[in-house]
matplotlib code that plots the C-alpha trace (Angstrom):
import matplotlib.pyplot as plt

x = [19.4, 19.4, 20.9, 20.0, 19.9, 16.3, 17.9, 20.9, 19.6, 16.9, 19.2, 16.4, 16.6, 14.6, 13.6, 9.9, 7.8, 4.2, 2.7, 0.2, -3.2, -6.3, -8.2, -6.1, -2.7, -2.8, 0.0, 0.0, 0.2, 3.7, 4.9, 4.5, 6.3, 9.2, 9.9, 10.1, 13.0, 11.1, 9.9, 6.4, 4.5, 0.2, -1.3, -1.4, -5.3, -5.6, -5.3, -7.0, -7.6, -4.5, -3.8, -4.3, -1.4, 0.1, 0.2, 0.5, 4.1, 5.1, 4.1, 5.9, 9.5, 9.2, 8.7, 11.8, 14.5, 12.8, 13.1, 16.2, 17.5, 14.5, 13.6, 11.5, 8.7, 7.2, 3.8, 2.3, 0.8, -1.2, 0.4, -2.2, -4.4, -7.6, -6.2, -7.5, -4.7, -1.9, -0.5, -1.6, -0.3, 3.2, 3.6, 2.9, 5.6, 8.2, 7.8, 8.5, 11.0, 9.5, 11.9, 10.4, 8.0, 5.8, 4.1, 0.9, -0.9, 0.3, 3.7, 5.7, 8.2, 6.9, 7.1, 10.9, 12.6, 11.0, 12.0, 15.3, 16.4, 16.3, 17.6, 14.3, 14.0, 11.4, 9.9, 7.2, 4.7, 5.0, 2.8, 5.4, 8.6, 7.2, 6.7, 9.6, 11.4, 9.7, 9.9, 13.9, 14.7, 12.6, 15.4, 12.8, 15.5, 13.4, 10.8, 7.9, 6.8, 3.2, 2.5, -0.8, -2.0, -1.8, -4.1, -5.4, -4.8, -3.1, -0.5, -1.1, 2.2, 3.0, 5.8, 8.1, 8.3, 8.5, 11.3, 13.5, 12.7, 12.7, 16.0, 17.3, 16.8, 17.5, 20.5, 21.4, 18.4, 16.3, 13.3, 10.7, 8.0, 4.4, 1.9, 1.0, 3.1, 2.5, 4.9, 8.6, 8.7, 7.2, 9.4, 12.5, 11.2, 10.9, 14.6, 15.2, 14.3, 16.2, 14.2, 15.8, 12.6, 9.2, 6.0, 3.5, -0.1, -2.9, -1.3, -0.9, -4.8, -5.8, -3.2, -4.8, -2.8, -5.4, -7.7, -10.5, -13.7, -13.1, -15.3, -12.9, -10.1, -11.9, -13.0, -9.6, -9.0, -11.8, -11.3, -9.3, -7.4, -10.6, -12.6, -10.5, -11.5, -10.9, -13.5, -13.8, -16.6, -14.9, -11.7, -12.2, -9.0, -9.2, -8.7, -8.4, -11.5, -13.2, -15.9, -18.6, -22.4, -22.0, -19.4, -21.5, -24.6, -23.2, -21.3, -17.2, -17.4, -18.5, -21.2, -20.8, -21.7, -19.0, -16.2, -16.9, -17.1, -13.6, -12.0, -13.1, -10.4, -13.2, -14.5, -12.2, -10.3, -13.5, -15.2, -12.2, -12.3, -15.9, -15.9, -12.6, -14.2, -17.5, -15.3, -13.3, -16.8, -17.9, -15.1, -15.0, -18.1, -17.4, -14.4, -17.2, -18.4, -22.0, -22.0, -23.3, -22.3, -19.3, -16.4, -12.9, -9.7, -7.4, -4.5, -4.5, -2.5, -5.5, -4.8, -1.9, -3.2, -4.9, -5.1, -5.2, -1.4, -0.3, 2.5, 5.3, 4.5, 3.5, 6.7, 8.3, 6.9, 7.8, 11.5, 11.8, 9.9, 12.7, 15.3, 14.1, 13.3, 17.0, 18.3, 16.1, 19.0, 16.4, 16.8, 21.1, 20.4, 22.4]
y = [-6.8, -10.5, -11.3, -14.2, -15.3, -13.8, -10.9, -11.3, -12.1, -9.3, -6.4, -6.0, -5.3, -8.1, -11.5, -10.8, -11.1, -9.3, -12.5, -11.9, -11.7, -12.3, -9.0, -7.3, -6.9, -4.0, -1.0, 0.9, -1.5, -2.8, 0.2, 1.0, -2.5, -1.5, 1.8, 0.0, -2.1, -5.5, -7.8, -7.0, -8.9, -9.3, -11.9, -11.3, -12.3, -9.0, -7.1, -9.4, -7.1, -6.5, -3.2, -2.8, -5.2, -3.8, -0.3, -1.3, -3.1, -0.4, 1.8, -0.3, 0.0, 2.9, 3.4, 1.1, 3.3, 6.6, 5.4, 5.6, 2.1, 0.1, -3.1, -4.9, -6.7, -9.7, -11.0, -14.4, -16.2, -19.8, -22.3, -24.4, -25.1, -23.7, -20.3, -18.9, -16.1, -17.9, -17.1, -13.6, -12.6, -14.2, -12.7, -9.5, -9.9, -11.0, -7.8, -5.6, -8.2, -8.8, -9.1, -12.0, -14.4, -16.7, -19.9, -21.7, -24.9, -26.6, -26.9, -24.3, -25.7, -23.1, -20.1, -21.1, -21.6, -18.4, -15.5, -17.1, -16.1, -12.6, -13.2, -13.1, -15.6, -18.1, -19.0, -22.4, -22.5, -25.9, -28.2, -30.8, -32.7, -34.2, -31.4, -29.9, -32.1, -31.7, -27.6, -27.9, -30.4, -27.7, -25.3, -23.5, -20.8, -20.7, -22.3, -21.5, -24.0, -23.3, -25.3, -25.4, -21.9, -20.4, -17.7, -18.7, -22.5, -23.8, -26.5, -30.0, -29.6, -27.9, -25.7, -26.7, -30.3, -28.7, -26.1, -28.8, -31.9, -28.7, -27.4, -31.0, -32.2, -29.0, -27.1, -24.6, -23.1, -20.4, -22.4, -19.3, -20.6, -19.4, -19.9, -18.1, -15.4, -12.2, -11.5, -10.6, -13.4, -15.9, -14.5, -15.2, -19.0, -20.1, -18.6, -20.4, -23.5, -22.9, -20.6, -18.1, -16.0, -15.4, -14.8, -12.7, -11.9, -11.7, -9.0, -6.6, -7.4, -5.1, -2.0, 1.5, 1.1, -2.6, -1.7, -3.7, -2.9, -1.5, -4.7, -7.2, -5.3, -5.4, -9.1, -9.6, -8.0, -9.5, -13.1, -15.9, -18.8, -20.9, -19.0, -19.7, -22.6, -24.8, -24.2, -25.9, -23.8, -21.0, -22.5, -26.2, -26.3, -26.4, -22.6, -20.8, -18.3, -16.6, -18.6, -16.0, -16.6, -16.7, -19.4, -21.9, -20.8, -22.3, -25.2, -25.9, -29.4, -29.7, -32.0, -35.0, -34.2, -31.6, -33.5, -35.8, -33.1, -32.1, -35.3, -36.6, -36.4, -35.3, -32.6, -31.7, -28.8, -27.1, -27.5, -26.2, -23.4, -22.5, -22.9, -20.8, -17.5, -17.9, -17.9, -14.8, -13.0, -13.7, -12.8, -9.8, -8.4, -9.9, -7.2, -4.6, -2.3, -3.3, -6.8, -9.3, -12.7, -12.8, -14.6, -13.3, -15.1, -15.1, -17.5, -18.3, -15.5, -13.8, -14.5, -11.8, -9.2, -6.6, -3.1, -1.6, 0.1, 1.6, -0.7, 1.4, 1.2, -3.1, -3.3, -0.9, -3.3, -6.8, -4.8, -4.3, -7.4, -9.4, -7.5, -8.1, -11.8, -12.6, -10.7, -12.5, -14.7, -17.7, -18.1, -18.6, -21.7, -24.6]
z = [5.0, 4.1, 1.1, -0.7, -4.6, -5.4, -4.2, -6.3, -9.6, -9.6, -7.2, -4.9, -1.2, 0.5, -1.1, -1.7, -4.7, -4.6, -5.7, -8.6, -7.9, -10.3, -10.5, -7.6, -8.6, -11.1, -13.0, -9.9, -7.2, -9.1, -9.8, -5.8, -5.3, -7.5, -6.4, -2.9, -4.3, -4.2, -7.1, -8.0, -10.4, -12.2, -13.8, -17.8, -17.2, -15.4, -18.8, -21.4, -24.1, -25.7, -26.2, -22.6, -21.7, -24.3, -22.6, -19.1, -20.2, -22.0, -18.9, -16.5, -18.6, -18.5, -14.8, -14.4, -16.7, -15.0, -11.1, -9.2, -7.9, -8.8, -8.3, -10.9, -12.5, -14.2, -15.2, -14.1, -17.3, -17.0, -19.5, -19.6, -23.1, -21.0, -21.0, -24.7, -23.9, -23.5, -27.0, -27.6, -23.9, -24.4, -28.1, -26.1, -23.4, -25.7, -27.8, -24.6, -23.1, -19.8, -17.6, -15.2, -15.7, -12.9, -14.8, -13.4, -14.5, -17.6, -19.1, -19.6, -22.6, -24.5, -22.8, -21.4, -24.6, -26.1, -23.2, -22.8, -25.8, -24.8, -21.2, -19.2, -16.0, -15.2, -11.9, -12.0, -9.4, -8.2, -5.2, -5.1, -6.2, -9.1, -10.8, -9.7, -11.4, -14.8, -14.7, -13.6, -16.8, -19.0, -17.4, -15.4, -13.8, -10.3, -8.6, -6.6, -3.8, -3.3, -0.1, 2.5, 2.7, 0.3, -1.9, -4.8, -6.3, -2.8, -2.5, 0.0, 1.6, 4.6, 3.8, 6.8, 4.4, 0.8, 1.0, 2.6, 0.4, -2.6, -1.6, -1.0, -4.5, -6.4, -4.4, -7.3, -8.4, -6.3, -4.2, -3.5, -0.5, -0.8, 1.3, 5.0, 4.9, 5.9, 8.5, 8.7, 11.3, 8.4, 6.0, 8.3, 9.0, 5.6, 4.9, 7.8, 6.1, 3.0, 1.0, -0.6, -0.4, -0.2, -2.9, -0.2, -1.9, 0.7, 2.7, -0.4, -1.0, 2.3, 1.1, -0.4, -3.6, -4.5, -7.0, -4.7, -2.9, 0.8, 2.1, 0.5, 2.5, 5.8, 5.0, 4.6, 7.9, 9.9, 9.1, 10.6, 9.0, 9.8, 7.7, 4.8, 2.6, -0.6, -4.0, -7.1, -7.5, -9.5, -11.9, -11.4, -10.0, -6.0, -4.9, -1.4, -0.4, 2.4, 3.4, 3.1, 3.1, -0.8, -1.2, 1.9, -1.0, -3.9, -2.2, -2.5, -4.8, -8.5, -9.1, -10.7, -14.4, -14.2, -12.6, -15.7, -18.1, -16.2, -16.8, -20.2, -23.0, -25.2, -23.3, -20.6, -22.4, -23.8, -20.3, -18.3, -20.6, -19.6, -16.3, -16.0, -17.7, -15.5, -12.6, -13.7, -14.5, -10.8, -9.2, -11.4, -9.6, -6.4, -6.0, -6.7, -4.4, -3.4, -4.6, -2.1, -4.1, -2.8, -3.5, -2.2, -2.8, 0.8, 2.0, 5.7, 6.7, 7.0, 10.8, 10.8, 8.5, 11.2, 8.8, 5.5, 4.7, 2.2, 0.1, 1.3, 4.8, 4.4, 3.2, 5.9, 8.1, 6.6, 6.6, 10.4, 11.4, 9.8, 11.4, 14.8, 14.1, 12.5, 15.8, 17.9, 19.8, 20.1, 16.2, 17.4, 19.9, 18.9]

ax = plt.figure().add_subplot(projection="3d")
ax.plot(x, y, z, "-o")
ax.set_aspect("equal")
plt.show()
């Protein structure tokens, strides 16, 4: 297969990272991602009570000394002051030396200095060049360009703009796209562009191993890149959804007391805070069976996601796919 340096640093077999997903990515579905030799990763928010994280890490290093070849994991944490975790969840990771870590929203100084000291890596999510910039002179050891499309808190950027002006600018570090890909095909066009590989999420969503209700897997199925929209309605911070009945319900802006609230110095902190753990408690029943207030985080590449797999087979697929894109002569036109 294609190597490239995501592949090198973590000795997997294709350059994919199961992104982390709130409330979907769980111990199984990574421990189905490393026995499959890719990089599979959760958000620390997915196990907030301690111990729980606690086990699941210990679980997980386990899994990796007992498995043949493995690939491996890491954890997604949000660096920024909203997240009352942030502290606890690291202390955590440290302790079991977490081998890979994905930051989101904030500054991740912190976090950096501390897991280098035992060796871990450090991927930034990133929208654009100018915070590129910041995460590479923090010595971020990766970054992950989260363009137009995406799951989750999208980028602006069309990706066929940001891996370029990414890889460009920063020619020795690892640029990882995210955003609209579901496809071997996809996955060979952004390493076409320079990537050196890919952070899919929606796609593992609709799999047998995710810990989700059956109609948030056909939803997933049944919808089209149209039908995916941006919310402030459940972090604050613009994120991707389906656009069910629920989410036209509730509306897709803030109103204007709490973009204030959002944006004073006074208040904003304490106020992102609260709307943050209202929005994990609704989409905490909205991945429920029998829940009709619903609101289900999707990229775009909903448009190429057609059945429920298992992770084995998803990535049995995104395997041959490749191949017969990268021996697809059209890609070999001068």
């Amino acid at each position: 297969m294609i190597k490239t340096k995501l592949t090198e640093i973590f000795n997997v077999d294709l350059p994919v990272i199961m992104a982390p997903m709130f409330l979907v990515s769980d111990e199984k579905m990574v421990k189905e991602a490393v026995r499959n030799r890719i990089i599979g990763t959760f958000p620390t928010l997915n196990y907030r009570e301690t111990d729980k994280l606690n086990a699941v890490l210990q679980n997980l290093n386990k899994f990796i000394t007992e498995t043949e070849n493995p690939g491996t994991y890491g954890v997604n944490i949000i660096v920024q002051k909203s997240n009352p975790y942030f502290k606890k969840h690291l202390d955590i990771c440290i302790e079991n030396k977490v081998p890979f870590y994905i930051t989101s929203l904030g500054n991740p100084k912190e976090l950096i200095e501390k897991v280098h000291k035992y060796g871990a890596k450090v991927f930034c999510d990133v929208t654009n060049l100018k915070y590129a910039e910041k995460v590479v002179d923090l010595r971020a050891d990766g970054i992950i360009a989260v363009g137009q499309g995406a799951g989750g808190h999208a980028g602006s950027d069309p990706l066929q703009t940001l891996i370029p002006a990414l890889k460009e600018k920063f020619k020795n570090i690892p640029v990882i796209a995210a955003g609209g890909i579901a496809t071997g095909k996809a996955l060979h066009s952004v390493l076409v562009l320079g990537a050196d590989g890919a952070s899919i999420g929606t796609s593992f969503i609709a799999t047998n191993e995710a810990p989700v209700s059956n109609d948030y897997k056909k939803a997933i199925i049944n919808a089209e890149a149209k039908d995916i929209v941006m919310t402030e309605r459940i972090s604050g911070t613009p994120s991707t959804i389906i656009n069910t009945e629920y989410a036209k319900k509730i509306g897709y802006k803030q109103n204007w007391i709490e973009r204030k609230l959002s944006t004073n110095p006074k208040t904003k902190k304490y106020f992102k805070m609260l709307i943050q753990v209202k929005g994990m408690k609704k989409l905490e029943k909205s991945v429920k069976p029998g829940n009709y207030k619903n609101l289900w985080i999707a990229g775009k590449s909903v448009q190429f996601i057609n059945e429920i797999l298992s992770i084995e087979q998803l990535i049995s697929k995104l395997k041959k796919e490749l191949r017969e894109s990268t021996e697809n002569k059209l890609f070999l036109k001068k």
